[in-house]
C-alpha positions in Angstrom: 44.2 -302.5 190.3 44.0 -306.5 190.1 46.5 -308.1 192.6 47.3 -311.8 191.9 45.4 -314.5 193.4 44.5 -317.9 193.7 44.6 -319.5 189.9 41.0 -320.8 190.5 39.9 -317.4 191.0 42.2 -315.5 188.2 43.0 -317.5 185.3 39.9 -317.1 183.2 39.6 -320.1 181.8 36.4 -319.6 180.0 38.1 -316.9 178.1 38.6 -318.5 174.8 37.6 -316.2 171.8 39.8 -313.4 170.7 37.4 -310.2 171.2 37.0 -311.7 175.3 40.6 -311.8 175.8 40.7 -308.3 174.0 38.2 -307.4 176.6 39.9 -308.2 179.6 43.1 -306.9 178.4 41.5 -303.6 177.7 39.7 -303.7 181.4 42.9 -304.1 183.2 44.1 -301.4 181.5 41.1 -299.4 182.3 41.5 -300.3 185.7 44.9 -299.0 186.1 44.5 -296.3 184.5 41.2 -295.0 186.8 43.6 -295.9 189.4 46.5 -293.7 188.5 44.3 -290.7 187.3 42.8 -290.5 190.8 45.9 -290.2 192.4 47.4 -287.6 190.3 44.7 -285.5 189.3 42.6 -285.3 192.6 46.1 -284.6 194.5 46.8 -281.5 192.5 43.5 -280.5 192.4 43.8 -281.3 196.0 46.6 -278.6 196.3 45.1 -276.6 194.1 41.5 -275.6 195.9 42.0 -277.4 199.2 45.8 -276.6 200.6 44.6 -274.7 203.7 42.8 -278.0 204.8 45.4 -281.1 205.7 47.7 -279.5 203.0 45.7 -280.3 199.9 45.9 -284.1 200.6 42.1 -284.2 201.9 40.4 -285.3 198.0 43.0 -288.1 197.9 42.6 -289.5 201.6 38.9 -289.5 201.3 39.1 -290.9 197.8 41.1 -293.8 199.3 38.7 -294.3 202.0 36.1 -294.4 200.0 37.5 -296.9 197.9 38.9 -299.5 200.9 35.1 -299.1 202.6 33.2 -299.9 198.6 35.4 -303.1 198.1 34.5 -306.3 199.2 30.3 -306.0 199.2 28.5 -309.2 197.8 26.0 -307.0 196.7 28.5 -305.1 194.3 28.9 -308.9 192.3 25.1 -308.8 192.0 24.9 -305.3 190.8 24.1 -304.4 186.9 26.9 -303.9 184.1 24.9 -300.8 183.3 24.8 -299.4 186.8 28.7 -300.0 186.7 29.1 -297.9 183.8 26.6 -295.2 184.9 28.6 -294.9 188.2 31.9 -294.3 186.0 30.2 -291.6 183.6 29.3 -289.9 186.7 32.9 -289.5 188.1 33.9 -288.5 184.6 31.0 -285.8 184.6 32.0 -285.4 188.1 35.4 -283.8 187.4 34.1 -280.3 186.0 32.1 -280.0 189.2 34.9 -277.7 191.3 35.4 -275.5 188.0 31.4 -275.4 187.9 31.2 -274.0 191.2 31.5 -270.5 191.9 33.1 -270.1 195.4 36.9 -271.4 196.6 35.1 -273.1 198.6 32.2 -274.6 196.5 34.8 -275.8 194.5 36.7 -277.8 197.3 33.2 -279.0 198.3 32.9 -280.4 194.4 36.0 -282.1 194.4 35.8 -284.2 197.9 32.1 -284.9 196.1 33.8 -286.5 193.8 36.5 -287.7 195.3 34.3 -290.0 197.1 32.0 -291.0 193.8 35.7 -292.2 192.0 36.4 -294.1 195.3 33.5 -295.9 195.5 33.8 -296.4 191.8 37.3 -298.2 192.2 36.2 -299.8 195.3 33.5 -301.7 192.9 35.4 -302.3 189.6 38.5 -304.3 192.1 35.7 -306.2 193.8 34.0 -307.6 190.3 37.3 -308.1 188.6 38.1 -311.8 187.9 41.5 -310.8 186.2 45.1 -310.0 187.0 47.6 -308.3 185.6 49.9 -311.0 186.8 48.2 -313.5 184.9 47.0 -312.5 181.7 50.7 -313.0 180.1 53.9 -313.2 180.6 54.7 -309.8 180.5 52.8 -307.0 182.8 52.6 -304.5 180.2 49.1 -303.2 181.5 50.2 -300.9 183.9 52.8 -299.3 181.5 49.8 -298.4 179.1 48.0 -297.2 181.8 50.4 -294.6 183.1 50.7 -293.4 179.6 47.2 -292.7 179.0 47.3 -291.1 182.4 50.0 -289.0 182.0 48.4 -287.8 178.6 45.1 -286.7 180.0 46.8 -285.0 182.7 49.1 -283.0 180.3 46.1 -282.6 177.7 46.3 -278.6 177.2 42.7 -277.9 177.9 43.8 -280.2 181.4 47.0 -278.0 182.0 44.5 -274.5 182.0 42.6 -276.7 185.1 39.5 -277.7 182.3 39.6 -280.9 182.7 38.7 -282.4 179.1 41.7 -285.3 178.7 40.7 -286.2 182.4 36.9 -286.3 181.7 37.2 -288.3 178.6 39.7 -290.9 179.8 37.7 -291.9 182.5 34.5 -292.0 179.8 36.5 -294.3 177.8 37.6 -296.1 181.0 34.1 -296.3 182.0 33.2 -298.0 179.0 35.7 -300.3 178.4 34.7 -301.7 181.4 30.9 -301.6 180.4 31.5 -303.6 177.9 34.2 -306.2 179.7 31.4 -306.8 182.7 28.7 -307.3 180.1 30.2 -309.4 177.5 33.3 -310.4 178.9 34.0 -313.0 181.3 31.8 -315.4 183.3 29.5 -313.6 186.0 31.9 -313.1 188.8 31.8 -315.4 191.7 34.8 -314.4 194.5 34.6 -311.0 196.0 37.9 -309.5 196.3 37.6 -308.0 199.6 39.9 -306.2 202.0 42.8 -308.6 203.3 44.8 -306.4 205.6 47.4 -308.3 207.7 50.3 -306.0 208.0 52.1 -307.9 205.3 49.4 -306.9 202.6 48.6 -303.3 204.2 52.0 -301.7 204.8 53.5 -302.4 201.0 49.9 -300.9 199.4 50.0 -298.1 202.1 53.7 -296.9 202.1 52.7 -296.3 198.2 49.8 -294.7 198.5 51.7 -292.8 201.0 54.3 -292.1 198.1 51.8 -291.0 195.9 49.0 -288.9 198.4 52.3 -286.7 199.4 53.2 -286.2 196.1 52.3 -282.3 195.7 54.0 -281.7 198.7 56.8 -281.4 197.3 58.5 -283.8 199.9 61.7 -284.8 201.2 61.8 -287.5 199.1 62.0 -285.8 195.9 63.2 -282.3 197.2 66.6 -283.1 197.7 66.5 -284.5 193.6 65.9 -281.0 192.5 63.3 -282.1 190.2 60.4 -280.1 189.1 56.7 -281.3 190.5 56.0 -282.1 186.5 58.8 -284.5 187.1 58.2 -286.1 190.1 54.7 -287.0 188.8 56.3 -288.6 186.1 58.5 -290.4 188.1 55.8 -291.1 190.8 54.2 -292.7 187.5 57.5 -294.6 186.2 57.3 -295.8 190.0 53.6 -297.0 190.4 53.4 -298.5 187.2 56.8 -299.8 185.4 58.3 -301.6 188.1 55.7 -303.9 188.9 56.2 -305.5 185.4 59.7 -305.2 185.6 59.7 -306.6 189.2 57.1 -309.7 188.1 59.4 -310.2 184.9 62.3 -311.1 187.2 60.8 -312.9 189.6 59.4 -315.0 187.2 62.8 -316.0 186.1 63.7 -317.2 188.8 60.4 -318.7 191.0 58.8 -321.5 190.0 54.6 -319.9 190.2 52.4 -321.3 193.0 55.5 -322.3 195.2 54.5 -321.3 198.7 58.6 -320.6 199.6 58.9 -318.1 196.8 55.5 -316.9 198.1 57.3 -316.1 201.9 60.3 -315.1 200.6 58.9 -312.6 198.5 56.7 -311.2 201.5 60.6 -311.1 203.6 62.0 -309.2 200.4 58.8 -306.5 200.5 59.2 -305.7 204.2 62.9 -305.5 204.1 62.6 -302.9 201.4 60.1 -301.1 203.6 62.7 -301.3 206.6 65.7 -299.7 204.2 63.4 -296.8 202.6 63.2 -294.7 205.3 66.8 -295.1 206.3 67.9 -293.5 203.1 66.8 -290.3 204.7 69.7 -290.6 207.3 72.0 -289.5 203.9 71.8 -286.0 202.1 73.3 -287.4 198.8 71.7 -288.0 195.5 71.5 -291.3 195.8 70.0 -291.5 198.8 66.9 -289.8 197.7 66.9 -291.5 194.8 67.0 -295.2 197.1 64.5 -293.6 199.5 61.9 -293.3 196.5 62.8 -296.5 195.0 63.3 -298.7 197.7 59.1 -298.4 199.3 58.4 -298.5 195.6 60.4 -301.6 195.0 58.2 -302.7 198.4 55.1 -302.4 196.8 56.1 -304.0 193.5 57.0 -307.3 194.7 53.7 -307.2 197.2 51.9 -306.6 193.4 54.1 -309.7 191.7 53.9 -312.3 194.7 51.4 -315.1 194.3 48.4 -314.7 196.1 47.0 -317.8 198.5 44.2 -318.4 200.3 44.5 -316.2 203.6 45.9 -319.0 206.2 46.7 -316.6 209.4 47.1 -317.6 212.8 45.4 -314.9 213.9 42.0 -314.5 212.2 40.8 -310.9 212.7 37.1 -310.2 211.3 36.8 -308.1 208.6 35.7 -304.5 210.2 39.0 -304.8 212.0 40.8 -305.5 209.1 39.4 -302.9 207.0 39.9 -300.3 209.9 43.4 -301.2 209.8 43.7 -300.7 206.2 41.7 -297.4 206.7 43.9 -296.4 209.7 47.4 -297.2 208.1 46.6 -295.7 204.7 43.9 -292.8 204.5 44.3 -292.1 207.9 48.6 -291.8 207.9 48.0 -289.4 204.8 45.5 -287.4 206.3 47.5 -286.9 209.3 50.8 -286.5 207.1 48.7 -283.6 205.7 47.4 -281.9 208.8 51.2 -282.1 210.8 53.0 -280.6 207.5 52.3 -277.2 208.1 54.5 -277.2 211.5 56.7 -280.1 210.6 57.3 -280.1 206.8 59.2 -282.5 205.9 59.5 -284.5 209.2 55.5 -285.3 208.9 56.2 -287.5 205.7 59.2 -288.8 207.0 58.0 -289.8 210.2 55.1 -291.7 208.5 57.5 -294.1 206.5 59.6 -294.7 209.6 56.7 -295.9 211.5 55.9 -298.4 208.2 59.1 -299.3 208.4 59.3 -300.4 212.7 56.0 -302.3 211.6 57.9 -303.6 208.4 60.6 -305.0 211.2 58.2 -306.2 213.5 56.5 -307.9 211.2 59.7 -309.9 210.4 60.9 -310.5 213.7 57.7 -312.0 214.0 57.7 -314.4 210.9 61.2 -315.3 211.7 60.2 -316.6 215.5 56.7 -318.1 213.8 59.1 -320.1 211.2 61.3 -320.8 214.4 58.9 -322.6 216.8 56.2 -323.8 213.9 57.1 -327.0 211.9 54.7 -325.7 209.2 56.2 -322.3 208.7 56.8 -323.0 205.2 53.2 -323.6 204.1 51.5 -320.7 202.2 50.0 -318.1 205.3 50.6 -314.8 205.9 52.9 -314.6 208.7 
């Protein structure tokens, strides 16, 4: 899903007829929504065939992988509107392949095989897109729409008997939608939307993914709610995809766009919520694990809303070690959350967010003693 970035690169400003402003709208959407179906349908499928291996969580790590190692490619910006679209028919073909298998463990087989197509899928469709959520109107309504559509295919009833037909035909549209965006859409894309993985981009987007890979665990975080797993999707949903508009709505009220202060402050607000998440676990009340789920969400949300500047680090690190930081602090924490569960059950999760959260703080103390001794703190870099 888009992030927001530098205007140059975001604002479409050759999108000036109706039915290309349609278009992007509806790709965005798209995008979410392939997004948010992955998630939710390849981690109960995930528990489903695969719980004996890392707990179910396997399809959705390597998913994820999958998807950090596609993005980025210049090659993917050259590549054909129509290989795009053939690439997403696949993964929606792709979703019958576990219940086409005969074999518990043909089926498993299936789904990682297509866990890796729909990751290398997303991987491509957030390098080529030119848009943002964040910038195609005042109100982030894109992700809302999304999480409805994905919440209907999931419940479809054919989807609830594990046939996967809402699922299948979601992603078809999906796949289409964005067809049709990358072929009659917007200019031919020019910036590749690569992986940028200093720890204030990487631990909002992987104490998330976190959130959502450990789902159908049937965690700490939501156990102690007494909710139904039905329930906690949906909220999982609510989480993912409502409060980034609300989040962007606010902050809009209140920072002027494109100011490099708001830009810092916002990245101090995001890691403090990431610090006070896990400490909610300290309390056994409601509202405790009710902040503990909101507060990493809340994390991620104003990561999502924040403006987006040309990377100005003072440490430069090249992009395989930036990607295999990504890969290590989000695919890699879930699949290790998954494979420690079994002995340490809710500890493993819990354990995973505290470590976010001492980088979270050590991230700050760090910005706080670059702003300290550097005249030029203030100017837009990730600290």
């Amino acid at each position: 899903m888009s992030e927001r970035q530098c205007p140059a690169a975001s604002r479409l400003p050759e999108l000036g007829h109706k039915s290309v402003h349609a278009l992007a709208h509806a790709g965005e959407v798209a995008q979410w929504t392939v997004v948010l179906l992955a998630w939710l349908w390849l981690g109960e499928q995930g528990m489903r065939l695969g719980w004996s291996l890392a707990s179910g969580v396997l399809a959705v790590a390597l998913w994820w992988a999958a998807r950090l190692l596609s993005r980025g490619h210049v090659w993917t910006l050259q590549a054909a509107p129509a290989l795009m679209g053939l690439l997403g028919l696949l993964t929606a073909c792709g979703v019958w392949w576990p219940d086409l298998l005969s074999g518990h463990s043909a089926a498993h087989t299936g789904l990682l095989a297509v866990a890796m197509v729909w990751g290398v899928w997303c991987g491509w469709i957030e390098t080529r897109s030119q848009s943002s959520t964040f910038s195609l109107g005042r109100v982030a309504w894109h992700p809302v729409v999304a999480a409805a559509l994905t919440y209907g295919a999931w419940r479809m009833p054919d989807s609830v008997s594990s046939a996967p037909v809402g699922v299948s035909a979601v992603l078809a549209l999906c796949a289409a939608v964005l067809y049709a965006r990358d072929r009659f859409g917007a200019r031919q894309p020019k910036v590749c939307r690569g992986v940028q993985s200093s720890l204030p981009l990487v631990l909002p987007t992987s104490a998330m993914g976190l959130m959502m890979g450990s789902l159908w665990l049937g965690n700490a975080w939501c156990a102690g709610l007494n909710l139904s797993l039905e329930w906690m999707a949906i909220s999982h949903l609510v989480l993912m995809a409502g409060l980034p508009a609300l989040v962007t709505g606010f902050t809009r009220s209140w920072e002027p766009d494109g100011n490099a202060r708001a830009h810092e402050r916002l990245s101090f607000i995001s890691l403090g919520f990431l610090i006070l998440g896990p400490l909610m676990l300290l309390g056994d009340s409601e509202a405790h694990g009710t902040l503990a789920m909101v507060l990493p969400s809340l994390a991620w949300a104003v990561h999502l809303c924040r403006h987006r500047f040309p990377l100005g680090s003072a440490v430069r690190w090249p992009p395989g070690v930036q990607r295999g930081l990504a890969l290590l602090l989000g695919p890699g924490l879930l699949a290790w959350v998954g494979l420690i569960s079994p002995w340490q059950g809710p500890v493993a999760v819990q354990s995973a967010f505290a470590l976010l959260g001492v980088l979270a703080a050590v991230q700050i103390l760090y910005g706080v003693r670059r702003r300290a001794v550097t005249p030029t703190a203030g100017l837009p870099h990730e600290f």
